[in-house]
C-alpha positions in Angstrom: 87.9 109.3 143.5 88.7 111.1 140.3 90.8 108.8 138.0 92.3 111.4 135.6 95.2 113.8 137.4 93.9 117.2 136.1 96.7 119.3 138.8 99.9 119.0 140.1 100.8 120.8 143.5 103.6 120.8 145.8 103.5 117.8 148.8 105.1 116.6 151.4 104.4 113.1 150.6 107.5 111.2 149.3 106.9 110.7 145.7 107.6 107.2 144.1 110.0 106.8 141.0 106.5 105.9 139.3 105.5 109.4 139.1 106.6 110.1 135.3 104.4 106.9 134.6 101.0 109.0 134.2 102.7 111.9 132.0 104.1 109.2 129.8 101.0 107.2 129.6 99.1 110.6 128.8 101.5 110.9 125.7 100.6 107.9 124.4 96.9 108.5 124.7 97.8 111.8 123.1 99.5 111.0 120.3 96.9 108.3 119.5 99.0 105.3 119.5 95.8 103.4 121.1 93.8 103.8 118.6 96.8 103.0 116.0 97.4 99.9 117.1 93.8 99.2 117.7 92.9 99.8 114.3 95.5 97.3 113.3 95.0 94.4 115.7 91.6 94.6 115.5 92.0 93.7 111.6 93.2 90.2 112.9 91.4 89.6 116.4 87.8 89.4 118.0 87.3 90.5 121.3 84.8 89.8 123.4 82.8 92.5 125.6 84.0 91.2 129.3 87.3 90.7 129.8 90.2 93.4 129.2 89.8 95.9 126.8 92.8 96.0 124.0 93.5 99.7 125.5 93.9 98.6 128.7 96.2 95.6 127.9 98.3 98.1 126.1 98.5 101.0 128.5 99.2 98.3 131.3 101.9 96.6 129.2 103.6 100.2 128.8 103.5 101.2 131.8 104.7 97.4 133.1 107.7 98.1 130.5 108.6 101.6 131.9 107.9 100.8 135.4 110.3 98.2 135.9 110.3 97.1 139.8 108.3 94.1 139.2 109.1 92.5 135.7 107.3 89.0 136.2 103.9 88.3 135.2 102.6 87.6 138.7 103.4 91.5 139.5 100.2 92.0 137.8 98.6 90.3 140.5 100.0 92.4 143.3 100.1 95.8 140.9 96.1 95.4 140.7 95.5 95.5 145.0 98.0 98.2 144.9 95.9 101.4 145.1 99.3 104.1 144.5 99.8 102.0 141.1 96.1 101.9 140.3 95.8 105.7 140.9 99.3 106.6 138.9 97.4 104.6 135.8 94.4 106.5 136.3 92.7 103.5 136.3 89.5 102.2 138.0 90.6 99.1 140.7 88.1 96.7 138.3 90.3 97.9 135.1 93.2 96.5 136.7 94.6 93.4 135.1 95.7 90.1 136.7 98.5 87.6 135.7 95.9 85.8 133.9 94.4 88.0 131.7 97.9 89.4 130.8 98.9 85.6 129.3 95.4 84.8 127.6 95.4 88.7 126.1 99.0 87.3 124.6 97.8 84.2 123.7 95.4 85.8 121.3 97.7 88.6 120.1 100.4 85.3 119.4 98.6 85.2 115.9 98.8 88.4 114.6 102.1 88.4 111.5 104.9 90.8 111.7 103.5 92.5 109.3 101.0 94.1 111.0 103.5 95.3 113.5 105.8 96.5 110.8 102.8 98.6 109.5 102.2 100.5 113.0 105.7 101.0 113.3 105.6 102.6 109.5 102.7 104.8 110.7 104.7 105.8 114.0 107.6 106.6 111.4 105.8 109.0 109.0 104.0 110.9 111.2 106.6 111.4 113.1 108.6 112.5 110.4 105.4 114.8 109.5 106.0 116.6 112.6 109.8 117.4 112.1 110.0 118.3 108.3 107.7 116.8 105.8 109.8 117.0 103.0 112.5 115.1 104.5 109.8 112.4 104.1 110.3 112.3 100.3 113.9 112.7 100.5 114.1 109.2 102.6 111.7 107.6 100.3 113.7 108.1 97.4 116.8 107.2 99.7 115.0 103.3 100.5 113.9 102.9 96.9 117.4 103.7 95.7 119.1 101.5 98.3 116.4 98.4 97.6 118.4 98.6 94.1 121.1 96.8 95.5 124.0 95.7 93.1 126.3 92.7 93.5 129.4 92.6 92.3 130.3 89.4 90.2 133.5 87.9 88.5 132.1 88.3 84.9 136.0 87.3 83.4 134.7 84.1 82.0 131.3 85.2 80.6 131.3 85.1 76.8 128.6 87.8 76.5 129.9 91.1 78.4 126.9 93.4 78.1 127.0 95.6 81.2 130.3 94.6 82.0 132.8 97.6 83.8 136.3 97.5 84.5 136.4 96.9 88.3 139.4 96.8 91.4 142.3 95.0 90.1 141.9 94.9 86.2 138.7 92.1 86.8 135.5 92.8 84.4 132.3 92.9 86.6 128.7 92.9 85.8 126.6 95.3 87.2 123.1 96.0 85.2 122.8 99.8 86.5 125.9 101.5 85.4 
């Protein structure tokens, strides 16, 4: 059996609510979000050569997320002897993952910081913006470097020294260094 869907035809089969599962999962390996977040993680952890592959934990885990009809971690168990859900993955039945290798793959992503998160969500952000308008890019840059020059507003009334001091609300004399 082929494991990549290459044509879709009319049936009379019934057709499962999983069925949007293989286009969505094709986006993602489209769009390169595998080898995003592999580049990252792989900063961070070692994996070995048996075992699951980081590209199958992830396109499991999405397609566990979108799925929905079986949210524990033991549905992996009875997802990977199902052969509709192995097919609708395009997976091989030995890619399939079990309950176990789901909690050890988490275990060893448990280490990575936010930070490296944050940074493929920044990646996801910009190129995504690249797609729509690229110079709305700049315009948002300048929009988070103005707004990380936050001011706070203090009762300056007592200070004895009122350099960049402003007449505020109610007659009160405020300090705020950027006006």
């Amino acid at each position: 059996m082929k494991t990549k869907i290459n044509k879709i035809s009319i049936t009379d089969d019934k057709i499962t609510a999983r069925g949007g599962i293989t286009f969505f999962l094709r986006y993602i390996e489209n769009i390169k979000l595998y080898e995003l977040i592999s580049s990252v993680v792989l900063l961070k952890v070692v994996f070995g050569n048996k075992g699951l592959k980081l590209q199958q934990f992830l396109k499991q885990m999405f397609a566990f997320f979108i799925d929905g009809t079986d949210m524990s971690i033991a549905g992996f168990d009875k997802k990977k002897t199902d052969k509709g859900y192995t097919a609708i993955l395009e997976n091989k039945k030995n890619e399939m993952a079990s309950s176990h290798q789901i909690k050890r793959m988490f275990a060893k992503l448990s280490i990575i910081p936010n930070e490296l998160y944050n940074k493929i969500l920044n990646e996801l952000f910009l190129w995504r913006l690249k797609i729509d308008n690229p110079i709305i890019i700049i315009i948002i840059i300048i929009i988070i470097i103005i707004l990380g020059i936050d001011t706070m507003v203090l009762d300056n009334d007592d200070s004895l020294k009122k350099r960049a001091v402003n007449l505020l609300i109610k007659g009160k004399k405020v300090f705020n260094p950027y006006t």
